[in-house]
C-alpha positions in Angstrom: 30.8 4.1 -5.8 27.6 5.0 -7.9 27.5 4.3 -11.8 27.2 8.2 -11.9 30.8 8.8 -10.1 32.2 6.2 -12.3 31.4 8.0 -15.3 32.7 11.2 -14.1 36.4 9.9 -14.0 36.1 8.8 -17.8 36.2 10.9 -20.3 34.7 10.2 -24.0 37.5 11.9 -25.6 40.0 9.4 -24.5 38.7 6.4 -26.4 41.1 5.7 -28.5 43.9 5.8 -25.1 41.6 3.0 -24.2 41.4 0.4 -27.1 45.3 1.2 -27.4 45.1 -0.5 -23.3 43.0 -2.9 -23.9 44.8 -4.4 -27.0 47.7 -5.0 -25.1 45.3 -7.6 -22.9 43.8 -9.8 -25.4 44.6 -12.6 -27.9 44.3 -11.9 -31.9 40.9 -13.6 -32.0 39.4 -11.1 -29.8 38.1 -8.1 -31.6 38.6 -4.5 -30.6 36.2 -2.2 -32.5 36.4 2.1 -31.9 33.0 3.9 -32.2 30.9 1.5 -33.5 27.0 2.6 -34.6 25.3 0.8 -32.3 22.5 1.1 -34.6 24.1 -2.0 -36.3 24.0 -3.9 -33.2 20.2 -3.3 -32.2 17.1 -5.1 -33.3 15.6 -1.5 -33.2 18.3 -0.5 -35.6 19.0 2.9 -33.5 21.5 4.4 -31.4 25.1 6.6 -31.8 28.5 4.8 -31.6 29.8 2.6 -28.5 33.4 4.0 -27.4 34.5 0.8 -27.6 32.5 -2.5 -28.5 34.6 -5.6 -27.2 33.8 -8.8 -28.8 35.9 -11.5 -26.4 37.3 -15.3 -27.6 37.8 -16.4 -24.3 37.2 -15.9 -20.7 40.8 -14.8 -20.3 40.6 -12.2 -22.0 36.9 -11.1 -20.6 38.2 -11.0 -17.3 41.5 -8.8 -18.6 39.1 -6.1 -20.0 36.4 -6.0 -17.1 39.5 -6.0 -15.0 40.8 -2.7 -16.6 37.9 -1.1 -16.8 37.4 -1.7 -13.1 40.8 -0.4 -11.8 40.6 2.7 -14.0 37.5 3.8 -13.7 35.7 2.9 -16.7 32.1 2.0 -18.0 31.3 -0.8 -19.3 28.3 -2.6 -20.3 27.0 -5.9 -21.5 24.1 -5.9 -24.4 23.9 -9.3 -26.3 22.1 -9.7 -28.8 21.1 -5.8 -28.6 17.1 -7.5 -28.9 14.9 -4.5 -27.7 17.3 -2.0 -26.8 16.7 1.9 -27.6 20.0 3.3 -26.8 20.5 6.9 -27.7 21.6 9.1 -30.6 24.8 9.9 -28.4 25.5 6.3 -28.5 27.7 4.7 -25.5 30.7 5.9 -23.1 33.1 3.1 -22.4 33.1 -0.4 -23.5 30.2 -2.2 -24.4 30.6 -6.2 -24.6 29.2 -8.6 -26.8 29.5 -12.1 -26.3 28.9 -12.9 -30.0 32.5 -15.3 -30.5 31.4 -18.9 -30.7 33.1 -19.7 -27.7 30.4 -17.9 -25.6 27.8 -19.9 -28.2 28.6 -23.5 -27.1 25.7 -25.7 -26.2 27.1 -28.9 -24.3 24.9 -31.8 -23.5 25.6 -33.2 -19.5 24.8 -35.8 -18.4 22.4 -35.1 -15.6 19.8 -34.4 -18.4 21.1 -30.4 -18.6 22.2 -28.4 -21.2 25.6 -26.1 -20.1 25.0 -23.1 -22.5 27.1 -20.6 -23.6 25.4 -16.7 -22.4 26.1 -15.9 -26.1 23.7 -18.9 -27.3 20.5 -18.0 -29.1 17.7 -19.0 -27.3 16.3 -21.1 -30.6 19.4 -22.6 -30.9 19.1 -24.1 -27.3 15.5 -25.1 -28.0 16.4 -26.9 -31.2 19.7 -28.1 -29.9 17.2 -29.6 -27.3 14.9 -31.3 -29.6 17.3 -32.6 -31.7 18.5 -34.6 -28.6 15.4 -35.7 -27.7 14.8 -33.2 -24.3 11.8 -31.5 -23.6 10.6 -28.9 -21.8 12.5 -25.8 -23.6 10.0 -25.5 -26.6 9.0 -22.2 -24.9 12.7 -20.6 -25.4 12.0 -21.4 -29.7 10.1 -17.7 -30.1 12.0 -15.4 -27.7 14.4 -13.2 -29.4 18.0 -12.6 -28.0 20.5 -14.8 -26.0 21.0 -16.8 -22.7 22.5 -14.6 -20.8 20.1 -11.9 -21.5 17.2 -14.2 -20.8 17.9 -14.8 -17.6 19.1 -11.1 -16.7 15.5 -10.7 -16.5 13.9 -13.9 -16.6 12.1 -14.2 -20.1 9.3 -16.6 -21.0 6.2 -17.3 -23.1 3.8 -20.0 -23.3 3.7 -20.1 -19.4 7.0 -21.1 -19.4 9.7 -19.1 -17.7 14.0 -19.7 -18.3 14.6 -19.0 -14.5 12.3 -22.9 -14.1 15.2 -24.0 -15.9 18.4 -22.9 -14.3 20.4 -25.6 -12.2 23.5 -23.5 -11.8 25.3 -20.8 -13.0 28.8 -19.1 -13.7 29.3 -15.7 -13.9 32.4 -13.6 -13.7 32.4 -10.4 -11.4 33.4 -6.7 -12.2 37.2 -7.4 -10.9 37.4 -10.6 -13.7 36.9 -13.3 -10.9 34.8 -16.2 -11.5 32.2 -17.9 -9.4 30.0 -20.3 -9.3 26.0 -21.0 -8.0 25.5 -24.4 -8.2 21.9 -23.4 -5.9 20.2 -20.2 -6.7 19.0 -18.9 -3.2 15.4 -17.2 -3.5 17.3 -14.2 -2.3 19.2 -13.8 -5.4 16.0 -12.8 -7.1 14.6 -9.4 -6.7 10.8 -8.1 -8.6 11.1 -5.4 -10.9 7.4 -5.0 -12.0 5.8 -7.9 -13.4 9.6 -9.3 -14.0 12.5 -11.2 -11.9 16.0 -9.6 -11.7 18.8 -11.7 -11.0 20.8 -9.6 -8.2 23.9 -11.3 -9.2 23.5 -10.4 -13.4 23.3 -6.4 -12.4 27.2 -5.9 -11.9 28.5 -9.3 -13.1 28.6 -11.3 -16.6 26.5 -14.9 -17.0 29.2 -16.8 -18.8 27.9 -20.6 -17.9 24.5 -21.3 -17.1 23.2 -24.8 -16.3 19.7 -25.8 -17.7 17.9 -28.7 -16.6 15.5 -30.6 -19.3 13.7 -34.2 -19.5 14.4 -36.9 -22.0 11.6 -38.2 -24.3 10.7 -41.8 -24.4 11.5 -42.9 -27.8 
């Protein structure tokens, strides 16, 4: 089933039938917001209202949504930190996610010399969270706007340095709310998109918990 067809069997006009649903599957601490400007979301500062914009506290929860949206036939969409997206004066059909609760923004220190980040962690707040614990080789991550789990939806970088270099494993949750994990990232995973890398396995499915590998400094 194309996106296209998908979107045929929702209609805009039953948005508020839908956050109704989809309040019955979360916890209190998860946030449910009806036609939200996503001009307030977006570094560009455009764009019409989201249908729905779903701001999960827990995996639970995240799969419950994606779940429902699934089974009935219903967009949805992932957008971060919204950094460098143009969406349009009609806004958004469906739900639109945001990983912006601080339990998508934990940075954990392993011991393997990795950092297990949150896909809702700024990518400065990796880079310092990095330097502050003596590792190296995530300086590059400091000046790149948006989050984790967009960074490596399409494999961002600067100063010759690229996040995919960095990834040791990853977790991500599929469109019926199950959870896998990659702890090797075959080179087939990867498709070329231009002068970018596209993760096959971000197009339809949500990064929750990527693994980055860094080196300690000698102190």
């Amino acid at each position: 089933m194309t996106q296209n067809q998908i979107q045929t069997k929702y209609h805009r006009r039953d948005s508020l039938a839908l956050i109704e649903a989809l309040s019955k599957l979360i916890c209190p601490q998860s946030q449910l917001h009806h036609q939200i400007p996503m001009a307030n979301r977006t570094t560009l500062r455009v764009g019409g209202p989201a249908d729905c914009l779903f701001i999960p506290s827990q995996d639970e929860d995240l799969a419950n949504v994606v779940r429902h949206c699934s089974r009935h036939q219903v967009p949805w969409m992932v957008v971060g930190k919204g950094s460098n997206l143009l969406v349009r004066d009609g806004g958004i059909a469906g739900v639109v996610i945001q990983l912006n609760h601080a339990h998508f923004h934990r940075i954990e220190f392993h011991p393997e010399k990795s950092l297990i980040c949150g896909a809702g962690s700024r990518l400065k707040a990796v880079a310092n969270a990095a330097r502050d614990a003596a590792l190296t080789g995530m300086e590059f991550l400091e000046g790149i706007p948006g989050s984790v789990g967009g960074a490596l939806r399409m494999n961002a970088g600067a100063m010759g340095g690229e996040i995919f270099d960095l990834l040791d494993s990853v977790r991500f949750m599929d469109s019926f709310g199950e959870v896998h994990d990659l702890q090797t990232i075959p080179s087939d995973s990867w498709i070329r998109l231009g002068r970018c890398m596209i993760c096959k396995n971000t197009s339809c499915n949500i990064i929750t918990d990527p693994v980055l590998h860094t080196l300690r400094i000698s102190r």
